[in-house]
Structure formats: structure tokens, C-alpha cells
C-alpha positions as CSV (number, residue, x, y, z in Angstrom):
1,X,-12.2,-31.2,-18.0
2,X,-9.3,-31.0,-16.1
3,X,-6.5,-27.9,-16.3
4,X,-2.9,-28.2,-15.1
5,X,-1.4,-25.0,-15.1
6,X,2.8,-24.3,-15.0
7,X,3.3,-21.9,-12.1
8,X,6.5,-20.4,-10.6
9,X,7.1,-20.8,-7.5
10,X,8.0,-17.6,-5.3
11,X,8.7,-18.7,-1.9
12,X,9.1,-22.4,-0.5
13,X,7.1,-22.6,3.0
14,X,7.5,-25.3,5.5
15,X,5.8,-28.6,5.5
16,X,6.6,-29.2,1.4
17,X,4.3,-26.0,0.6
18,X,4.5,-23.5,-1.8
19,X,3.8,-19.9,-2.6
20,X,3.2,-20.1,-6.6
21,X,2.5,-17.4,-9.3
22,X,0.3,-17.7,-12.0
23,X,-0.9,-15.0,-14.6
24,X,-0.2,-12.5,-11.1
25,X,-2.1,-14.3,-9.1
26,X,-0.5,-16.4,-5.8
27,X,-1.5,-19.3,-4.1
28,X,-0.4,-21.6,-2.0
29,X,0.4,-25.3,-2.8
30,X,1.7,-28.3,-1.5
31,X,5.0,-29.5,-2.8
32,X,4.7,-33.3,-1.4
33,X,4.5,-34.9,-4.7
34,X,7.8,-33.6,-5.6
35,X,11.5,-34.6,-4.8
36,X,13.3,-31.0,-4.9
37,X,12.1,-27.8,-6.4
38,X,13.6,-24.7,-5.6
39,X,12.4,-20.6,-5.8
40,X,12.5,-19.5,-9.3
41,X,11.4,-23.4,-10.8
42,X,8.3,-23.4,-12.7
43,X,5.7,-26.4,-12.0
44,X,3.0,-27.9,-13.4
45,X,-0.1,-27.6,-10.9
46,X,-3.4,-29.7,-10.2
47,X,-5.6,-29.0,-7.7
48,X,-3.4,-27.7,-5.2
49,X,-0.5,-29.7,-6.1
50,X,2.9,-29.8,-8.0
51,X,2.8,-32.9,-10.1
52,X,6.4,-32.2,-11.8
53,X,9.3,-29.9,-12.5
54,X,8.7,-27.6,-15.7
55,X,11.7,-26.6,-17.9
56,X,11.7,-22.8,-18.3
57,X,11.5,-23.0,-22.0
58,X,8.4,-25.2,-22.0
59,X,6.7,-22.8,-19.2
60,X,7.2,-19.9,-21.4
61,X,5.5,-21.7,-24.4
62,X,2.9,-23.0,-22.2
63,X,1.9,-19.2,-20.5
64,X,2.8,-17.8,-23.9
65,X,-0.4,-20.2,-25.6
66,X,-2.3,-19.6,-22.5
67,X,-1.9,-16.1,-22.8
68,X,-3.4,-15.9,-26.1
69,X,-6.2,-18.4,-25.4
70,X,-7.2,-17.7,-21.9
71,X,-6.0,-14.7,-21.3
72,X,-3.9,-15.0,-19.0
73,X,-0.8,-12.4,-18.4
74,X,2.5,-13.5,-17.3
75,X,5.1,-10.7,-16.6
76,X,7.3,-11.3,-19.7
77,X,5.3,-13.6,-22.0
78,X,4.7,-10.6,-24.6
79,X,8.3,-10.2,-24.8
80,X,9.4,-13.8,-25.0
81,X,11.3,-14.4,-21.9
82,X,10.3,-15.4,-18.4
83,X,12.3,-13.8,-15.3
């Protein structure tokens, strides 16, 4: 089974990489498959890639089901919004 997981990224890097949170945890992935992201855009990640651009709303429902499911936290989800 595979897991794509919507991640905000934190900090571009150079060479189309990416510092990424997820549920408080950051890692660094490559933004190659992508046109423009900026800091503060959630993405959906793969194996170490951005495969698309993630509208905010849709990230929040996304973490907020993980959340419940997997238990994973994201800074906000219990509240409803996302910073």
C-alpha cells in the first residue's frame, strides 16, 4: 500500500528541495516535480517527493482524518484551522 501524505513546507532549499512538516516531524524533499511552491504551501508527498500543490482547506481535512485515524498531530488540527 502506498501513503501520500499533505505536508507544509517550511523552508525552500536550493536545488528544488524542501524542508517539510508533517504531524511535527521535518524532512527534507525534493520539489522537482513541481512548477512553483512557496513557504507556507502544503503538498501532497510520496516518497520523497512533492507530487502537487494542496489547497489549505483540503490539507486541514486531510491531517484533520489522519489525525483521528493515525494519530498523527498537526499544530492546529483540534482547533480547525491550520497556520
Amino acid at each position: 500500500m502506498c501513503l501520500a501524505l499533505p505536508a507544509r513546507i517550511v523552508t525552500r532549499l536550493p536545488e528544488e528541495r524542501a524542508l517539510v512538516e508533517i504531524g511535527g516531524v521535518c524532512k527534507e524533499i525534493s520539489l522537482a516535480l513541481l512548477d512553483s511552491v512557496s513557504e507556507g504551501d502544503y503538498v501532497i508527498v510520496h516518497v520523497g517527493f512533492a507530487l502537487s500543490r494542496l489547497d489549505p482547506e483540503e490539507a486541514q481535512k486531510t491531517l484533520a482524518l489522519l489525525s483521528g485515524s493515525l494519530g498523527i498531530e498537526e499544530e492546529g488540527v483540534s482547533g480547525g484551522t491550520i497556520p
